[in-house]
C-alpha positions as CSV (number, residue, x, y, z in Angstrom):
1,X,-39.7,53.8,-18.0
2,X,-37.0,54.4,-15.6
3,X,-37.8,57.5,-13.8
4,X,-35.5,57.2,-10.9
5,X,-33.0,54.6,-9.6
6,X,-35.7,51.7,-8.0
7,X,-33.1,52.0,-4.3
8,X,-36.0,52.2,-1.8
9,X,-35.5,48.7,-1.0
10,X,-31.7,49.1,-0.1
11,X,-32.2,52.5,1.7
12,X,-34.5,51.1,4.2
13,X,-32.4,47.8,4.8
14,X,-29.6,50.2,5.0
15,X,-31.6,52.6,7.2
16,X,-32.7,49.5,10.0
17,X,-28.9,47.9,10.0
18,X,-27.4,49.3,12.8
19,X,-24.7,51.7,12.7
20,X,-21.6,50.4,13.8
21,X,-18.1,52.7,14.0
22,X,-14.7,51.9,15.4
23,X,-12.2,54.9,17.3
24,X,-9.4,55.0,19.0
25,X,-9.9,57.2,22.6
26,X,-7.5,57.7,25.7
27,X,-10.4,57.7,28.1
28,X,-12.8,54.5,28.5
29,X,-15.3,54.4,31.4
30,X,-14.8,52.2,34.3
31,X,-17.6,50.0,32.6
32,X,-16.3,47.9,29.5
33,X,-20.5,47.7,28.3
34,X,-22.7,50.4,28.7
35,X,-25.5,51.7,27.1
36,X,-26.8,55.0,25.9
37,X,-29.8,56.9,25.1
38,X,-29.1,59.2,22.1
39,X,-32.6,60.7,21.7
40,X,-35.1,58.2,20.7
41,X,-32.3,56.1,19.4
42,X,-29.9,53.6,21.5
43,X,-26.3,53.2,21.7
44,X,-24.4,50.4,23.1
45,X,-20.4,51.2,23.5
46,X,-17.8,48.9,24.1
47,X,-14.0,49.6,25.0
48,X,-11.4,47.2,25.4
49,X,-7.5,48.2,25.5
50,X,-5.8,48.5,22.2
51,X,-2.3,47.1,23.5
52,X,-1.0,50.5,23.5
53,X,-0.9,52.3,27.4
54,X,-3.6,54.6,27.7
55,X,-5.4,53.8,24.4
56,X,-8.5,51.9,24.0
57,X,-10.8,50.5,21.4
58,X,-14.2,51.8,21.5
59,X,-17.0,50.3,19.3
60,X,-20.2,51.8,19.1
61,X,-23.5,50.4,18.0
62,X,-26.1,52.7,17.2
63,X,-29.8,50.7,17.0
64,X,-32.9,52.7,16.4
65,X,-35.8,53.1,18.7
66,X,-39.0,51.2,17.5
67,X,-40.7,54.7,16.6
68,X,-37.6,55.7,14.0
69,X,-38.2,52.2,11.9
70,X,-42.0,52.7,11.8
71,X,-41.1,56.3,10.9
72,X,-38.5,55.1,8.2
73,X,-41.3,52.6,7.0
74,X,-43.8,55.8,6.8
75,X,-41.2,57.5,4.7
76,X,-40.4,54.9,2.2
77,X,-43.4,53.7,1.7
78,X,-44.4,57.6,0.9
79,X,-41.4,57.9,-1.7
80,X,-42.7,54.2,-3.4
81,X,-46.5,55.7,-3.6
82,X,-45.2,58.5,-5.2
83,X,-42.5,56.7,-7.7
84,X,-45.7,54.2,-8.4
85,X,-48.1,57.6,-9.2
86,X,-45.2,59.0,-11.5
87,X,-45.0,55.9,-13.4
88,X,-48.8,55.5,-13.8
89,X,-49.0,59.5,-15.0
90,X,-46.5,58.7,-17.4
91,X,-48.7,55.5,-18.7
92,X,-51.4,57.4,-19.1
93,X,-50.1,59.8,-21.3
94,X,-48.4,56.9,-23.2
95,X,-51.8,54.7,-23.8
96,X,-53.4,58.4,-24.6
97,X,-50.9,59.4,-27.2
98,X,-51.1,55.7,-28.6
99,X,-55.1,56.4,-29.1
100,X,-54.5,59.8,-30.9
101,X,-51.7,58.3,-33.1
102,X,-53.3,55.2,-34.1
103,X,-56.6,57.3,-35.1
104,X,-54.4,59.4,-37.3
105,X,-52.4,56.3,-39.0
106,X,-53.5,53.0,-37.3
107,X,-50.3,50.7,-36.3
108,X,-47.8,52.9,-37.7
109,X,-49.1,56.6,-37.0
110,X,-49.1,55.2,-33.2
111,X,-45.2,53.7,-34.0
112,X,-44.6,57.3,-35.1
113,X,-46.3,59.6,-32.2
114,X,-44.7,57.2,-29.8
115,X,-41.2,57.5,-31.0
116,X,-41.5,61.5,-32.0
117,X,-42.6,62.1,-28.2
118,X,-39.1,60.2,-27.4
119,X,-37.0,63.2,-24.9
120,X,-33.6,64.0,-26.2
121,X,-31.2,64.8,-23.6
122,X,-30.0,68.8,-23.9
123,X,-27.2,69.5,-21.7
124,X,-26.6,72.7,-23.5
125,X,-29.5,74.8,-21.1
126,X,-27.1,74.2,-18.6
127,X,-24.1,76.1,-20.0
128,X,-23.3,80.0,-18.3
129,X,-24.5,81.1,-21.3
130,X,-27.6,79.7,-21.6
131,X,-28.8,80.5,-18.1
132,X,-27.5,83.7,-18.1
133,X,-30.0,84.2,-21.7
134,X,-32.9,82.6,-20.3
135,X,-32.7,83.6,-16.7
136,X,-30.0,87.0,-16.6
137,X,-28.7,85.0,-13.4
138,X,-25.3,85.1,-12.3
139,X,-22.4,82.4,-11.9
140,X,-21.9,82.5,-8.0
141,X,-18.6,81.0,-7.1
142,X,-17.1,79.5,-4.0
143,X,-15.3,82.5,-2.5
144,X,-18.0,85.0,-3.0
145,X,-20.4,82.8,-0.7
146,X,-18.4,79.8,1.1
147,X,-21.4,79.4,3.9
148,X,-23.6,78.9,0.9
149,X,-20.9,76.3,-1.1
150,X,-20.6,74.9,2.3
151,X,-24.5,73.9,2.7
152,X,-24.6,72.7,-0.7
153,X,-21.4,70.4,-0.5
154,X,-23.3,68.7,2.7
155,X,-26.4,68.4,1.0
156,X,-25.6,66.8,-2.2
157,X,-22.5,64.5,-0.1
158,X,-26.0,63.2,1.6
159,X,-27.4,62.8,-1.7
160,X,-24.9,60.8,-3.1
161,X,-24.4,63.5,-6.1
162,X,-20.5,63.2,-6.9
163,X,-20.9,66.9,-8.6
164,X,-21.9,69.9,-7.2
165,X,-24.4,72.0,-9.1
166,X,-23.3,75.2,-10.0
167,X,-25.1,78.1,-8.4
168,X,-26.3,80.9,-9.9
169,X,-28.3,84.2,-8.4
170,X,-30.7,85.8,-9.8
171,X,-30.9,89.7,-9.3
172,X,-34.4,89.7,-9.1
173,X,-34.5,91.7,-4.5
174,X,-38.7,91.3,-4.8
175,X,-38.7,87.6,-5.8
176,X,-38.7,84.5,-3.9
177,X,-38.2,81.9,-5.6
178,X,-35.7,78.3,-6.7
179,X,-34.9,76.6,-10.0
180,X,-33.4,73.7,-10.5
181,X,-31.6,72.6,-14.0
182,X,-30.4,69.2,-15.3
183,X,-29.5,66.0,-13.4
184,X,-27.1,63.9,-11.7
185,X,-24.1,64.2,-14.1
186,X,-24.4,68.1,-14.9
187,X,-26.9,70.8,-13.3
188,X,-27.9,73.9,-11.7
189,X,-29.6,75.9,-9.1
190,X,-30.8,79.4,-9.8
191,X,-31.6,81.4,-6.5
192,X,-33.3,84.6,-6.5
193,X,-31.7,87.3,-4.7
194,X,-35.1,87.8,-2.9
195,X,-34.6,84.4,-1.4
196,X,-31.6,84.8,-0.4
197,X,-31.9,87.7,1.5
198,X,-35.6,87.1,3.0
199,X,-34.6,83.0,4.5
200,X,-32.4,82.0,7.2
201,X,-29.3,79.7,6.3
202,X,-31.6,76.4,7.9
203,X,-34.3,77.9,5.5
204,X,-32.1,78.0,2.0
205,X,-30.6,74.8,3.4
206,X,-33.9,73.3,2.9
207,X,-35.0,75.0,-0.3
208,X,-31.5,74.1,-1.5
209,X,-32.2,70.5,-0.3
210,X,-35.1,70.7,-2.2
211,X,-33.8,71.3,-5.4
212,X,-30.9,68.6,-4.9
213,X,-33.9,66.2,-4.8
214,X,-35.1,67.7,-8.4
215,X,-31.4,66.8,-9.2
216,X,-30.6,63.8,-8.0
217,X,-34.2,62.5,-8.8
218,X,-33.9,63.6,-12.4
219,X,-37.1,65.4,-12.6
220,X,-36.1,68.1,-15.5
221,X,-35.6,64.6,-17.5
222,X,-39.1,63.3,-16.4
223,X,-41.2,66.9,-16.9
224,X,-39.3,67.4,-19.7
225,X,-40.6,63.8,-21.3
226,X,-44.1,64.4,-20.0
227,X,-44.0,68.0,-21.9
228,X,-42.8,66.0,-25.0
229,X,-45.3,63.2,-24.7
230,X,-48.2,66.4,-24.0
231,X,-47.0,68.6,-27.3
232,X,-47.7,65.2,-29.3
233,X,-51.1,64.5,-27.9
234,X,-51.7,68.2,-28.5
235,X,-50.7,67.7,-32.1
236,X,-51.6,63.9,-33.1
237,X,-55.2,64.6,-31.4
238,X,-55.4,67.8,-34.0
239,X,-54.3,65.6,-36.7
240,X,-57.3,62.7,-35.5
241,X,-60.1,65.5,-36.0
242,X,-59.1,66.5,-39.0
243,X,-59.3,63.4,-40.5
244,X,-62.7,62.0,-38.9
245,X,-64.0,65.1,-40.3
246,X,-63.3,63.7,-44.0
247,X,-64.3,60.4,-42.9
248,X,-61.0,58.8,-42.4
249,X,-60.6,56.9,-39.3
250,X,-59.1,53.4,-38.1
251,X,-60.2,50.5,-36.2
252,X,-63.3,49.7,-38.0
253,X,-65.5,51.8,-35.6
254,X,-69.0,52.1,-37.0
255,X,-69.4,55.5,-35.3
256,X,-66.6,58.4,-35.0
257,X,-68.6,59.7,-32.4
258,X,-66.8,58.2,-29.2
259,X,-63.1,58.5,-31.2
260,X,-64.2,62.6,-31.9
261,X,-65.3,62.5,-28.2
262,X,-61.7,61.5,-27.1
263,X,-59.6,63.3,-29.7
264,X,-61.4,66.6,-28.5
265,X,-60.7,65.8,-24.6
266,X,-57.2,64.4,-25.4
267,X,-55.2,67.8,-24.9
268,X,-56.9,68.9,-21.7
269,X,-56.4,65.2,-20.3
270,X,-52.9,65.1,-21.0
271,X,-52.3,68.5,-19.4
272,X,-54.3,67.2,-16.3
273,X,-52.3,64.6,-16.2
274,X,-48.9,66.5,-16.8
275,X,-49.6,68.8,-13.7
276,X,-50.8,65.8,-11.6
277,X,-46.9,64.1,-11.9
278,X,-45.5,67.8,-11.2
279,X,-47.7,67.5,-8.4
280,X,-45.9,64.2,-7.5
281,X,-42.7,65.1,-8.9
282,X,-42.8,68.0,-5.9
283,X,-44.3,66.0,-3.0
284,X,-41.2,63.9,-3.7
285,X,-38.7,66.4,-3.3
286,X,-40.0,67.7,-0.4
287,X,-39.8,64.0,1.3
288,X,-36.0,64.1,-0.3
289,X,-34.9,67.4,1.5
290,X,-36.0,66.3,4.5
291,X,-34.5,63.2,4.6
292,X,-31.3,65.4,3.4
293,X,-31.6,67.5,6.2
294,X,-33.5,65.8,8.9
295,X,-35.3,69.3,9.7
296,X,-38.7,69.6,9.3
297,X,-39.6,72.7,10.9
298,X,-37.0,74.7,8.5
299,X,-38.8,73.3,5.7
300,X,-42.0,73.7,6.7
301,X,-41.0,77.7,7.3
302,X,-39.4,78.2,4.3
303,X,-42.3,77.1,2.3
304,X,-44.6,79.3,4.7
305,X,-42.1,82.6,3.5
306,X,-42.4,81.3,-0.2
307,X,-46.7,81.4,0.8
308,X,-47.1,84.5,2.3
309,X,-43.9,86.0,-0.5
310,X,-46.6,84.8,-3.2
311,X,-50.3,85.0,-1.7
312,X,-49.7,87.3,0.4
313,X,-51.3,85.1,3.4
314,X,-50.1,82.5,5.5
315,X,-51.1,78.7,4.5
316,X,-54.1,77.3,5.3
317,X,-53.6,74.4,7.9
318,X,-57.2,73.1,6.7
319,X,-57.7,70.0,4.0
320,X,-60.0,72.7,1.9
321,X,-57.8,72.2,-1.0
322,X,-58.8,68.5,-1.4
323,X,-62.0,69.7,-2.2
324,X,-61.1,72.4,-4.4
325,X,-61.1,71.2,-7.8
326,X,-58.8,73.8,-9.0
327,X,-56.3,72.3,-7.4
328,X,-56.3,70.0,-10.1
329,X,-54.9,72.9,-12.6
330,X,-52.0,73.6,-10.2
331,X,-48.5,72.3,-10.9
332,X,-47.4,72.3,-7.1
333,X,-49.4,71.1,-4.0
334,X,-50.9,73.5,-2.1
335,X,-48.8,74.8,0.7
336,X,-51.2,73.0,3.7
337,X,-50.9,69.6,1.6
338,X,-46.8,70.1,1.5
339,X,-46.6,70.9,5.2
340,X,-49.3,68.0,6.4
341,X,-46.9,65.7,4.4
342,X,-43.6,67.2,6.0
343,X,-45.0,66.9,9.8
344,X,-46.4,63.1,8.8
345,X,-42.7,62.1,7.8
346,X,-41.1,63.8,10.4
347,X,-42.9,62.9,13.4
C-alpha cells in the first residue's frame, strides 16, 4: 500500500545536518573564525590560504536556529499524520469492499472484488492528444513563456523530479483554476488562462508548486485507486442486496438484517471516505509547495484569489467549518483550514 516513498525520516535527518560548502575567494577577513547571523539561522565561516597568493579557502557551516528544527519537526510530523490518514482511508475502503465481496460470494467473491478494484496504470491521458480532447488545452512550450519554464525547472529540481511536466494552458480568460496529470516518470499541468493572467509570478509559483506535489506525490495514482476501489463497493454492495433479497447470503448470519444494513450504507461510506483522502491528499500538497518554495504568504494569497475567483468572498479566518458537517462532502479543505495549516508550518 505504498502510496508515497516512506523519506520523512531522511528529510528531517538531512534537514538538521548542517550545511557545509567549500569556495574559493580572493578576499578573507582579517578574522580566520567568525560567525554569522543569517536570519534565524547561524553561520560559522572559516578561511585559511589555499597556497595560491591572494586565494583563500572558505568553509562555511550553516546550523539552524533552535526555532527552524522545532519548525522542521512541526512540518514532518504534519506530512507523517497525513501519509498515516491516507493509508488508513485506503484500509477502510479495502476492509469495506472485502464485506461487500464476501456477502456476494464468500472467500472467493471477496478474492475477486479485491483484485477487480486493482488500478492499472494509463499513461495514455497524458499524451497531447488526450489532453487536448478532454481539456481543449494547449501544449505551451519553452520559448513561448521561459519565466514560466523557468519557475517550473526550480520547483521540480527542489522536488527531486528528474522530468519536467509539460505544461499546458487552457483558454478558458474567466476561470481560475490548476490540474495536475500523471506522476513522477510522465505528467502534466493544465493552467487556465484565467490563472495565469489574474496571479502574480510568486502566486503561480506556488499553485505550480502545488501541483508538483500532486506529481511527485503520485496522487492521480492514489485517487485514481480510491475511485477504483469506490466503483466496486458501488457495484459488489448492489450485487449483496440483490442476493439477501432471494435469501442468499454468507457467513452463517441468522439475520440479514445488519449485512442489508451495511450493504445499503456501503456506497455513501466509501464516497465519504474517498473525499476524506482527497481532503488529505490536498492538505499534503499544500505542505509540499511550501516546503518547495519556502513562501507562505504567496500561497496563502493565491488560494485567497482562487476563494474570492470561486465564492465570490474572501475566506473565512474562523474554525466554522469544523463544525459544518458539509464539509464532510467536500473534496478540498476549506480555504480557512488550508491557510491555518500554511501559517502553522511556516511560522
Amino acid at each position: 500500500m505504498a502510496l508515497r516513498g516512506d523519506r520523512h525520516g531522511q528529510d528531517v535527518a538531512a534537514d538538521l545536518t548542517p550545511s557545509v560548502s567549500f569556495a574559493l575567494v580572493r578576499h578573507a577577513p582579517r578574522e580566520m573564525l567568525r560567525v554569522l547571523r543569517c536570519g534565524p539561522a547561524v553561520a560559522v565561516e572559516i578561511h585559511w590560504p589555499s597556497g595560491e597568493a591572494g586565494l583563500f579557502l572558505r568553509c562555511r557551516i550553516e546550523l539552524s536556529s533552535r526555532d527552524q528544527w522545532r519548525l522542521r519537526h512541526r512540518r514532518h510530523a504534519h506530512q507523517t499524520v497525513n501519509h498515516q490518514s491516507s493509508q488508513l482511508a485506503i484500509l477502510a475502503m479495502t476492509l469495506l469492499l472485502a464485506v461487500c465481496g464476501w456477502s456476494v460470494g464468500g472467500a472467493e467473491g471477496m478474492q475477486r472484488a479485491l483484485l477487480g478494484s486493482t488500478p492499472r496504470p494509463d499513461e495514455t491521458v497524458i499524451s497531447r492528444e488526450n489532453v487536448y480532447r478532454w481539456f481543449g488545452a494547449r501544449l505551451l512550450s519553452p520559448a513561448e513563456v521561459p519565466d514560466l519554464f523557468a519557475v517550473l525547472t526550480k520547483v521540480c529540481s527542489r522536488a527531486g523530479l528528474v522530468r519536467l511536466p509539460d505544461l499546458y494552458c487552457l483558454p478558458a480568460p474567466r476561470d481560475m483554476n490548476a490540474y495536475a496529470l500523471g506522476g513522477p516518470e510522465r505528467s502534466a499541468i493544465v493552467l487556465t488562462e484565467g490563472l495565469l493572467r489574474g496571479m502574480t509570478r510568486d502566486e503561480v509559483a506556488g499553485i505550480l508548486a502545488h501541483e508538483v506535489a500532486h506529481i511527485r506525490n503520485n496522487d492521480a495514482w492514489t485517487m485514481g485507486w480510491a475511485t477504483a476501489l469506490r466503483r466496486a463497493i458501488d457495484w459488489t454492495s448492489l450485487a449483496g442486496l440483490a442476493l439477501l433479497r432471494t435469501g442468499h447470503h454468507h457467513g452463517g448470519m441468522t439475520s440479514s438484517r445488519p449485512l442489508a444494513m451495511l450493504l445499503s450504507a456501503a456506497p455513501a461510506l466509501g464516497q465519504l471516505l474517498g473525499l476524506a483522502l482527497s481532503r488529505v491528499r490536498e492538505l499534503d500538497a499544500d505542505a509540499t509547495a511550501l516546503e518547495l518554495t519556502g513562501d507562505s504568504r504567496a500561497l496563502i494569497a493565491a488560494l485567497d484569489k482562487l476563494e474570492r475567483h470561486h465564492t465570490g468572498s474572501a475566506p473565512s479566518r474562523t474554525s466554522a467549518f469544523v463544525h459544518d458537517p458539509m464539509h464532510l462532502l467536500r473534496s478540498h479543505p476549506a480555504t480557512s483550514e488550508r491557510v491555518g495549516t500554511l501559517l502553522n508550518l511556516a511560522y
